[in-house]
C-alpha positions as CSV (number, residue, x, y, z in Angstrom):
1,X,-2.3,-2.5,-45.9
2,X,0.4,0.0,-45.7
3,X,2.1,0.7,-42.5
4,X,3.6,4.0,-41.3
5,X,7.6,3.3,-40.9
6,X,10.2,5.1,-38.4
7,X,11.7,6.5,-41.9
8,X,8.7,7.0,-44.0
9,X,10.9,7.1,-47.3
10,X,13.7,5.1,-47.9
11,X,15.9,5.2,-51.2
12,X,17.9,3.1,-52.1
13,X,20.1,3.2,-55.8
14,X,16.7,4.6,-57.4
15,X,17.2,5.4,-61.1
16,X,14.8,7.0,-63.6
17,X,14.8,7.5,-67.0
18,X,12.0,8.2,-70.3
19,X,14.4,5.9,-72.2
20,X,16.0,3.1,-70.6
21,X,17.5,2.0,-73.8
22,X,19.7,5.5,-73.8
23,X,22.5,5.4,-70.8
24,X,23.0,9.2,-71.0
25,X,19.2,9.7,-70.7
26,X,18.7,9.5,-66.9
27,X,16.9,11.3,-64.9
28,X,17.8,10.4,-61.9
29,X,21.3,8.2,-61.5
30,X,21.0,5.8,-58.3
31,X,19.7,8.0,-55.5
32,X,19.8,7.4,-52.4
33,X,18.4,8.7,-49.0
34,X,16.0,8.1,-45.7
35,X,13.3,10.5,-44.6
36,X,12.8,10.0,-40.8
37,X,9.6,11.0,-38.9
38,X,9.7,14.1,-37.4
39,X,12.2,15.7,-40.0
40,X,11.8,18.3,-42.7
41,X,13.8,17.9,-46.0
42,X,14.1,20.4,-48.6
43,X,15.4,19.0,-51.9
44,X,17.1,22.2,-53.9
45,X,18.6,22.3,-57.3
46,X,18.5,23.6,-60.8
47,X,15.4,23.1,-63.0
48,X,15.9,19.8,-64.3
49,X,18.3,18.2,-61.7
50,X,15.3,15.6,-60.6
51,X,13.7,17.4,-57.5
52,X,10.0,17.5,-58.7
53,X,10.7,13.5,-60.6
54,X,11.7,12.6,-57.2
55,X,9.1,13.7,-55.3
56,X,6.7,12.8,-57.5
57,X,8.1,8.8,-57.9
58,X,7.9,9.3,-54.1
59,X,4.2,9.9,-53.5
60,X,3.3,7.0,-56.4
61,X,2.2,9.6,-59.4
62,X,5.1,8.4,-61.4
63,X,5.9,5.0,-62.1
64,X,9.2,3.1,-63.9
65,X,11.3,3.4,-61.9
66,X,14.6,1.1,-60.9
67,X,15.7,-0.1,-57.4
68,X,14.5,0.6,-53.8
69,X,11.7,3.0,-52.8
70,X,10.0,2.3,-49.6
71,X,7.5,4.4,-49.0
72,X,5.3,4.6,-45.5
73,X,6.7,0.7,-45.2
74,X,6.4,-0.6,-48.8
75,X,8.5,-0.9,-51.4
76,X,6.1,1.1,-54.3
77,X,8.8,0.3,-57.0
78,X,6.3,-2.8,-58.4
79,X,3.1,-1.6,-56.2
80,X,-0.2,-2.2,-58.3
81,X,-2.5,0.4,-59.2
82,X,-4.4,-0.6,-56.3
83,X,-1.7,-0.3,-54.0
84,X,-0.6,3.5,-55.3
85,X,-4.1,4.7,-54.7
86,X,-3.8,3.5,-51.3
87,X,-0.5,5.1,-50.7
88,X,-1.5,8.7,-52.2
89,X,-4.7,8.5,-50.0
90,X,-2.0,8.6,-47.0
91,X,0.3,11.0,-48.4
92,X,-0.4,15.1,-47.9
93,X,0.2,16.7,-51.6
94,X,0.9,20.2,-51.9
95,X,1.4,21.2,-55.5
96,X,2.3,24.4,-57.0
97,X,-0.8,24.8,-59.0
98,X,-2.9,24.6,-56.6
99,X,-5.4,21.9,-57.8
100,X,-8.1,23.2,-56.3
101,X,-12.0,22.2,-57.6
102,X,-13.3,25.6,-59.1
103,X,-16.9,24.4,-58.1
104,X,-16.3,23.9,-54.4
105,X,-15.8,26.9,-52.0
106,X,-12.4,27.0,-49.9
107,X,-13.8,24.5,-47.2
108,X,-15.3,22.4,-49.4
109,X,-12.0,21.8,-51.1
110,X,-10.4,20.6,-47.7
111,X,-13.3,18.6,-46.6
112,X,-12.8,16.5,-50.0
113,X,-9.8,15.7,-48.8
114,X,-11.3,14.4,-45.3
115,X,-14.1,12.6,-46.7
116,X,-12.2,9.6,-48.7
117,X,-11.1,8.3,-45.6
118,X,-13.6,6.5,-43.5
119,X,-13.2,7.7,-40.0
120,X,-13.7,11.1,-40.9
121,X,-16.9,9.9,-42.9
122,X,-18.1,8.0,-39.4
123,X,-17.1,11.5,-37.7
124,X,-19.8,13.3,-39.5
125,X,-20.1,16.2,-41.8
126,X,-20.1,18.6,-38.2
127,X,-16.7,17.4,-37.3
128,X,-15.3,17.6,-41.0
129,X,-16.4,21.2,-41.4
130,X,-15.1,22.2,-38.2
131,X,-11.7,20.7,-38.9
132,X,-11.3,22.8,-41.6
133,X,-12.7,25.9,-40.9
134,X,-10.0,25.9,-37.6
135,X,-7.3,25.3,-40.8
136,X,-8.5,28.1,-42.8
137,X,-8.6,30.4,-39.5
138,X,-4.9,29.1,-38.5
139,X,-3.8,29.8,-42.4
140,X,-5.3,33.4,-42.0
141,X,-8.0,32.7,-44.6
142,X,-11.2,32.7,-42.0
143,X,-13.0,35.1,-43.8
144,X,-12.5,33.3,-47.5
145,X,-14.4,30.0,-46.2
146,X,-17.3,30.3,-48.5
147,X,-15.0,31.7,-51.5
148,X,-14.3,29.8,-54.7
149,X,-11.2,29.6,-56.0
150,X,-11.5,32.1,-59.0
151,X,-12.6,34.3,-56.1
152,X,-9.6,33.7,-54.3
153,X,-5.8,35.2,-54.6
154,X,-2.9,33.4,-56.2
155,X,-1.8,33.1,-52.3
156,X,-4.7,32.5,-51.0
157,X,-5.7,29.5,-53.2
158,X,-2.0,28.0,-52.6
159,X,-2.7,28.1,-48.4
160,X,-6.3,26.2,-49.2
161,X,-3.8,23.7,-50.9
162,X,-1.7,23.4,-47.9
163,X,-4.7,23.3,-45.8
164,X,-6.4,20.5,-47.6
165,X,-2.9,18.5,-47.8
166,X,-2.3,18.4,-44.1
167,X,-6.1,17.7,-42.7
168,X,-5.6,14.2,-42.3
169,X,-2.0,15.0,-40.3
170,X,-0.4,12.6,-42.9
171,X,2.4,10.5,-41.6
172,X,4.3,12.0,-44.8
173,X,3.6,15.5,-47.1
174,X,5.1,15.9,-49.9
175,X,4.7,19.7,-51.2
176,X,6.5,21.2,-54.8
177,X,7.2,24.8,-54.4
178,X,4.3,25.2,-51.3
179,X,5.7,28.7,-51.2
180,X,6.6,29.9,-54.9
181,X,3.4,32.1,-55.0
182,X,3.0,33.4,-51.6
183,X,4.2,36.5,-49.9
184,X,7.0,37.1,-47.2
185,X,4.9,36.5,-44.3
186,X,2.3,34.0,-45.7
187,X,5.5,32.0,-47.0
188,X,6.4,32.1,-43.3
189,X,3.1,31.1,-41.7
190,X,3.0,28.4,-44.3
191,X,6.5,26.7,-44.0
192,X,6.5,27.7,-40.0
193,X,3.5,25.3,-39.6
194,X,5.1,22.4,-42.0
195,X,8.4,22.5,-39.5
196,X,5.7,22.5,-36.4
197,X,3.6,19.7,-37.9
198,X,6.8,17.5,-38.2
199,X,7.1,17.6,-34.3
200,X,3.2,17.4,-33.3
201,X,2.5,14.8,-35.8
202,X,5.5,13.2,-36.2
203,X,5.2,13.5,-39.7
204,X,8.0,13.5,-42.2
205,X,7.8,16.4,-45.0
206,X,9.9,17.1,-48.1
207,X,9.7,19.8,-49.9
208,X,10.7,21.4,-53.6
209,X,11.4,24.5,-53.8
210,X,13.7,27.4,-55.2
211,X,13.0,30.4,-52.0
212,X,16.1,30.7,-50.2
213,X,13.7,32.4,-47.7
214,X,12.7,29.2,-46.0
215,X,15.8,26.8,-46.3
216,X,16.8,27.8,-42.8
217,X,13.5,25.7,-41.2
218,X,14.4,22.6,-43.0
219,X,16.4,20.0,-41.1
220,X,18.5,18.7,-43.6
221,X,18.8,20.5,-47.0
222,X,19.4,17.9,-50.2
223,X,20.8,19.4,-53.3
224,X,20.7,18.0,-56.5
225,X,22.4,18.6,-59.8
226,X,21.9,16.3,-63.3
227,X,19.6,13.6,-61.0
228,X,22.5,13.2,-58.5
229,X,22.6,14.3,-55.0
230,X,26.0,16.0,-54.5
């Protein structure tokens, strides 16, 4: 069973690599950081420098690598399959494409999200539904909640994302570019309610991203260049 930590992510020396056997291959060179609860961490950097590896190594879609990473109080560096499904079920993803199910309208695609855990199965299909149809209204999408996706915007599809990501109030998110297809004030209402979530939830989120336009909400900004933080 994982357990939720006081610093959902610890790093410690992590290294990464497609090719162990080649020194100068790394992709990330012995990183090293903590995440606390209640604290929102924006990794910035050049395409390629190891943001989106990291993130993803963090949140148990990537495996291989080398030292210390303690995620939500386990060390997921030799975590069995088993063990990484459990993790991502307690980890809120936000990925730049979206990911949505074409077939499902825009509440249906949160409520998948609520209805692999079993407390909001024992809740009822009521309680699910109204869970997410407060998201949608608080993401200013309460008039798409019967859309599909293909009938959806670019913008409005990435906020359905965010929406399904943070139902569960995750003890960590991890999102990759949440706001790279969004307008000025969506981009707002969406990183505004990451910060606030952080405090209500005391979550810990860490985000990818290259919009300048919200590195003044994070708490800590992390740049890094060739798989180092500098």
């Amino acid at each position: 069973m994982l357990m939720n930590a006081a610093s959902p992510v610890i790093v410690n020396n992590l290294t990464f690599s497609y090719a162990y056997d080649q020194p100068d291959s790394n992709v990330l060179n012995s990183i090293s950081l903590s995440v606390s609860s209640g604290e929102l961490i924006i990794l910035t950097g050049a395409s390629g420098s190891g943001k989106t590896t990291l993130l993803t190594l963090i949140g148990g879609l990537k495996t291989g690598a080398k030292g210390c990473l303690e995620v939500l109080g386990k060390n997921i560096i030799s975590a069995s399959p088993n063990e990484l499904l459990l993790l991502r079920r307690q980890v809120g993803f936000i990925f730049q494409s979206h990911n949505l199910l074409p077939y499902l309208t825009a509440l249906e695609n949160i409520r998948v999200g609520l209805e692999i855990h079993d407390s909001w199965r024992q809740m009822g299909l009521l309680a699910m539904e109204n869970k997410c149809t407060e998201l949608l209204e608080l993401l200013k999408l309460g008039s798409r909640t019967l859309f599909k996706p293909k009938d959806l915007s670019v913008g409005q599809k990435q906020r359905v994302s965010i929406a399904r990501a943070i139902a569960n109030k995750p003890k960590l998110i991890l999102a990759d570019e949440p706001t790279a297809s969004l307008d000025k004030d969506s981009a707002q209402i969406a990183i505004t309610l990451l910060r606030d979530l952080t405090k209500v939830n005391d979550c810990a989120v860490i985000v990818v991203t290259h919009d300048n336009k919200i590195l003044d909400y994070a708490d800590r900004i992390i740049n890094l260049e060739n798989g180092s933080i500098t």
